[in-house]
N, C-alpha and C positions, 0 to 999 in steps of 0.2 A: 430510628424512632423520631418521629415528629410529632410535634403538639400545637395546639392553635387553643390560644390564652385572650378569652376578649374580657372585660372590664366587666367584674362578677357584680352586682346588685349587691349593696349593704345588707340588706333584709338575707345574704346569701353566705353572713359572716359571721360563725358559729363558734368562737375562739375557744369555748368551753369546751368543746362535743368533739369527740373525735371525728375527723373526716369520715367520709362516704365515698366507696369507691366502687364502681360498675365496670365489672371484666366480663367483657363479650368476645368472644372467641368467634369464630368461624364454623358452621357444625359441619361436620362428615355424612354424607348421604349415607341410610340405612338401607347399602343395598348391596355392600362387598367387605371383602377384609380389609383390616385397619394397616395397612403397610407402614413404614418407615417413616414416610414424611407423614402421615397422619400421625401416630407413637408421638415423635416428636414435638407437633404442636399441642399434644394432648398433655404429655407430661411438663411441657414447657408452662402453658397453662395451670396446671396443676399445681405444682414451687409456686408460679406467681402470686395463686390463690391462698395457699397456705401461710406462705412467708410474709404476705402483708396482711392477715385478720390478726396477729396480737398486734398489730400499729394502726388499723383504719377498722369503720366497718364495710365489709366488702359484701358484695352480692354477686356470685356466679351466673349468670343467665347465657343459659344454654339449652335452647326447645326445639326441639326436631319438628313439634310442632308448625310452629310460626314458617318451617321450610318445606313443609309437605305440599305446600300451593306452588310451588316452582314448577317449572314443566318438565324440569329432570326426574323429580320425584314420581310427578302425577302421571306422566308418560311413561314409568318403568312399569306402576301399577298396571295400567289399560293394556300395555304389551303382553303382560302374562296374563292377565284374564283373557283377550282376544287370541293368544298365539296357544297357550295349556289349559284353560278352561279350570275348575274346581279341582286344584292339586291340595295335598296337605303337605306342608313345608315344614310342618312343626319338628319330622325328621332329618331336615336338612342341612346340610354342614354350610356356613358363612361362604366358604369358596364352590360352592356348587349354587348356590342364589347368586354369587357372584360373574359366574359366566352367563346365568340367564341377564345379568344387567349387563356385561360388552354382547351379548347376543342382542340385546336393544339397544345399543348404542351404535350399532351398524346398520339398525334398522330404520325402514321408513318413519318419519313421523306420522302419529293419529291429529286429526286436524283438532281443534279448537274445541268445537261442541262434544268429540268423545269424551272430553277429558272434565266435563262440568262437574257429572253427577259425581267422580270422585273429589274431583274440588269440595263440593255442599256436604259433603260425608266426612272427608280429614277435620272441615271447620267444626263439624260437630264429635271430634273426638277419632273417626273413626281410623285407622290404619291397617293397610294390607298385609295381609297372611305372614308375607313374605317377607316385609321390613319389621313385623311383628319377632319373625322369628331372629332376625340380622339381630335387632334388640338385645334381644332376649340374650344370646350370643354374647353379644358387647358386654352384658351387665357384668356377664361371671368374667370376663377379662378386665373390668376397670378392677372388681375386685381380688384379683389374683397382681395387677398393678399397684392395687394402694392408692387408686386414682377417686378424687371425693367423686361422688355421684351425684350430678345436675339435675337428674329427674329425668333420665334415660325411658322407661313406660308411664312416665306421666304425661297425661293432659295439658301442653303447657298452651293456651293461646296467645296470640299478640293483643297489646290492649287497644288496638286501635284497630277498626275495618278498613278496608283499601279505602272505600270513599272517602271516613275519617281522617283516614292519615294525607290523600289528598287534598281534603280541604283544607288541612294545615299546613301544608305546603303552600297552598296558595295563598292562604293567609299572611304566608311568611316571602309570598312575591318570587318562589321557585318553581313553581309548576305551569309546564305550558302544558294544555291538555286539548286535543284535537281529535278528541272522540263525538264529536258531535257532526265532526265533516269525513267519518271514519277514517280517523288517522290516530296513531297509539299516544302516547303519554309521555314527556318527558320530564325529568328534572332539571331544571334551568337555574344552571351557576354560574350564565355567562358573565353578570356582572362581576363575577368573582375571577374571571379571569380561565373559567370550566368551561372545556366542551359542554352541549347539550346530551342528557346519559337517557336513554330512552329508559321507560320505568316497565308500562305493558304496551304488548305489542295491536296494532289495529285490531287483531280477533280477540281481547282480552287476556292474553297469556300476560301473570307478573313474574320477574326475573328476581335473582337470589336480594339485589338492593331493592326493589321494592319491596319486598318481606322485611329485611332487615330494618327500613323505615318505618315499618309497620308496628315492630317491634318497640326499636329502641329512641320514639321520636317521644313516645310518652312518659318513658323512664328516667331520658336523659335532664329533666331539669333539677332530678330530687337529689341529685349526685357534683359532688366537687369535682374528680374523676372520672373520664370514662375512657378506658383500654381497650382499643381495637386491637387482635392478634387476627394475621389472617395469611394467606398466601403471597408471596411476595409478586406471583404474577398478576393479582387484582390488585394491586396498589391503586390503579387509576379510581375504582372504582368505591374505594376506600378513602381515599383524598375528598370526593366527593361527598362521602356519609359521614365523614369527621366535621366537614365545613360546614352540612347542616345542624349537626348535636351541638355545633360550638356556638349556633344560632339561639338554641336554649339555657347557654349559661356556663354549662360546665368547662372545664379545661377538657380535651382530646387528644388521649396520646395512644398513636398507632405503633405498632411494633410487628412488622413485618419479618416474614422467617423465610428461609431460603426450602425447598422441600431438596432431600435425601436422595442424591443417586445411587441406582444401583449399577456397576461396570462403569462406574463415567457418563449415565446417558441419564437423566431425567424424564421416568416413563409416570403418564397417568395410567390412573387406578381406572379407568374407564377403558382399559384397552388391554386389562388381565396380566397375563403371564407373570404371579405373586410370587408363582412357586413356593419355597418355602419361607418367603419372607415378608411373615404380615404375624399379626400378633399372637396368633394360635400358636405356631409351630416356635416361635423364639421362646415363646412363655413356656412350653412344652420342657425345652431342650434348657432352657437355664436352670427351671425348677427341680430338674432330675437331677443336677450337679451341688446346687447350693439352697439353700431355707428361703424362706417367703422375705425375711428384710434383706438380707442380701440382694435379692432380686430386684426390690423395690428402689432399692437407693441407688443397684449397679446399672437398671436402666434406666435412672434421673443422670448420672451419673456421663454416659453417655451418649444418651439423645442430646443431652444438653449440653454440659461441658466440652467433652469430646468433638462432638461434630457441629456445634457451636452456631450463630445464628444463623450463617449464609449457606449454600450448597457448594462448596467446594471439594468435600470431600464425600467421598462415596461411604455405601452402606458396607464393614467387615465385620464378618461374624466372626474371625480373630479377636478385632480391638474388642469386640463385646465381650466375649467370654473372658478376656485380659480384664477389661475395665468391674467384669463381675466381681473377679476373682480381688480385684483392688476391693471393693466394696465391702468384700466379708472380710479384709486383715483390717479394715476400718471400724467394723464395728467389733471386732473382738479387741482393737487396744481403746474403743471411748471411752473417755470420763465420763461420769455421770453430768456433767454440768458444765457449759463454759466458765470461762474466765470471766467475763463482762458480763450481765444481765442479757436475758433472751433477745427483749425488743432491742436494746442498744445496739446488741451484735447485727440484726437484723436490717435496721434503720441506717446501718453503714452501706448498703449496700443499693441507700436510693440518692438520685443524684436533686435534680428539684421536682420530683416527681413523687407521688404518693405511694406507689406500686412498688416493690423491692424486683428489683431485676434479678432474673432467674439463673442468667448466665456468671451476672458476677459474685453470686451467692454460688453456685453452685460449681464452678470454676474456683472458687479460694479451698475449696476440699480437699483440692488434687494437688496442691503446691507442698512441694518435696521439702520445704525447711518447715513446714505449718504443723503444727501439734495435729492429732485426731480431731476430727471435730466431736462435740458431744452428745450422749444421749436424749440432752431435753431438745438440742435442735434438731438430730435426728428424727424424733419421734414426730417432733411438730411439725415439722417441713416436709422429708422425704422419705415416712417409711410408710 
């Protein structure tokens, strides 16, 4: 975890007012199942989010929206209208949308111009059949998790248009922009010591950080806080979106997560074979053994504690069904109440950072001399 702390403005110092903290996670493309290392940054996020609103006020922002202009997104669209034509998907199972996304992940790309008119359509709300239905899917799995819900079918836009959010880059003396001699876009951190990070490409395609600046370049100054969670192979690119939010005032702290092997090997979700291991069929197979808070707290329990931030240790459907089964003798010996007050207990577990770390909150559960933990933190945190 890294943070970059520049000299907050007076007018920025609120001693009365509980802090303000903005947790931006990373979104998951609406186009396959939610595998292991997705679970993982989901429910990681999730504790983070819970365990710090009784200490700060926090704001979850998480829009599928704001990532639908990517070219991952808008190119799955255009391949299944070009390649299937008018299908109804609305019967379609998460892993069956899912091979039609590695079916376009091996495909050609559609050039630049095919991909406008869904561009002008996602900005006004619209989305395709197909990520409509992945949605749709996800919603009854975060609810069967105990996972808050960010606004999964809503309309969320970025508050800022790409020209917008360009011109304040330039404003801010990081944008080199060479679309006038058709050349793409860059964000320029070299005086910082950054490569040059290209933003869009000479044909107008913008990539996952130009969204995310789009997003979060307007939000970031209303905030003390702000937590980047994201894949620990975009760190470069994250170094880079922390150094501009920090340009706005707030403190930025990244927290990078290892993803989930399965066999030892580190496979993207972009290249299938889930098999049985993505969220439908875990949720499936835990649910038919133990009750809905059992489930809830034994896969925080293990995405988190158990397999812990980095990827070192592979995906076992053993240690889960163990770590389940720990979960329910947890909640049938809690007390109603800790020891210490809620926030106290909770506020132990941040070092000088706003955010309650996930790991070490949810890692003091499993310690073999530690009493049960109780049902008010239960409730509040992980079920």
């Amino acid at each position: 975890m890294t943070t970059l702390s520049p000299e907050a403005p007076a007018s920025r110092v609120r001693p009365a007012e509980r802090h303000r903290v903005l947790l931006a996670p990373i979104t998951v493309t609406p186009s396959k199942p939610l595998t292991p290392s997705h679970l993982k940054g989901l429910l990681w996020t999730d504790v983070m989010y819970r365990a710090t609103r009784p200490l700060a006020e926090v704001t979850y922002r998480y829009s599928h929206t704001t990532y639908h202009a990517t070219e991952q997104t808008l190119g799955f669209w255009e391949f299944l209208d070009r390649t299937h034509g008018d299908v109804d998907y609305s019967g379609l199972t998460v892993e069956q949308i899912g091979e039609l996304y590695v079916a376009f992940r091996a495909a050609d790309r559609a050039p630049a111009e095919a991909l406008r008119p869904y561009d002008d359509a996602a900005e006004r709300g619209w989305v395709h059949p197909a990520s409509a239905r992945v949605l749709q899917l996800w919603s009854g799995q975060y609810a069967a998790l105990g996972l808050h819900d960010p606004g999964l079918l809503r309309h969320q836009p970025p508050g800022l248009t790409l020209e917008a959010m360009l011109s304040r880059l330039t404003a801010l003396g990081m944008c080199l922009d060479q679309r006038d001699v058709g050349g793409p876009v860059y964000l320029d951190l070299t005086r910082h010591g950054l490569p040059l990070r290209q933003l869009v490409t000479p044909d107008g395609r913008p990539n996952y950080l130009c969204c995310a600046l789009r997003e979060l370049l307007p939000l970031a100054p209303d905030f003390d806080e702000v937590v980047l969670l994201y894949d620990g192979e975009l760190d470069p690119d994250y170094q880079q979106l922390a150094r501009v939010l920090a340009a706005q005032g707030p403190r930025v702290r990244r927290v990078s997560l290892g993803r989930v092997p399965v066999d030892g090997q580190i496979r993207s979700a972009r290249h299938g074979g889930w098999r049985d291991l993505h969220a439908g069929p875990l949720l499936e197979n835990a649910l038919a053994e133990h009750d809905a808070a059992a489930v809830c707290l034994g896969m925080r329990l293990y995405f988190i504690a158990v397999l812990g931030p980095g990827q070192q240790q592979s995906f076992r459907a053993d240690l889960l069904r163990q770590t389940l089964r720990r979960a329910a003798r947890l909640l049938e010996a809690a007390p109603q109440h800790e020891v210490s007050p809620l926030a106290e207990h909770l506020a132990r577990h941040r070092k000088d950072q706003l955010y309650v770390d996930p790991y070490r909150l949810t890692s003091g559960l499993l310690g073999r001399r530690r009493a049960a933990p109780a049902l008010d933190l239960l409730a509040t945190v992980f079920l």
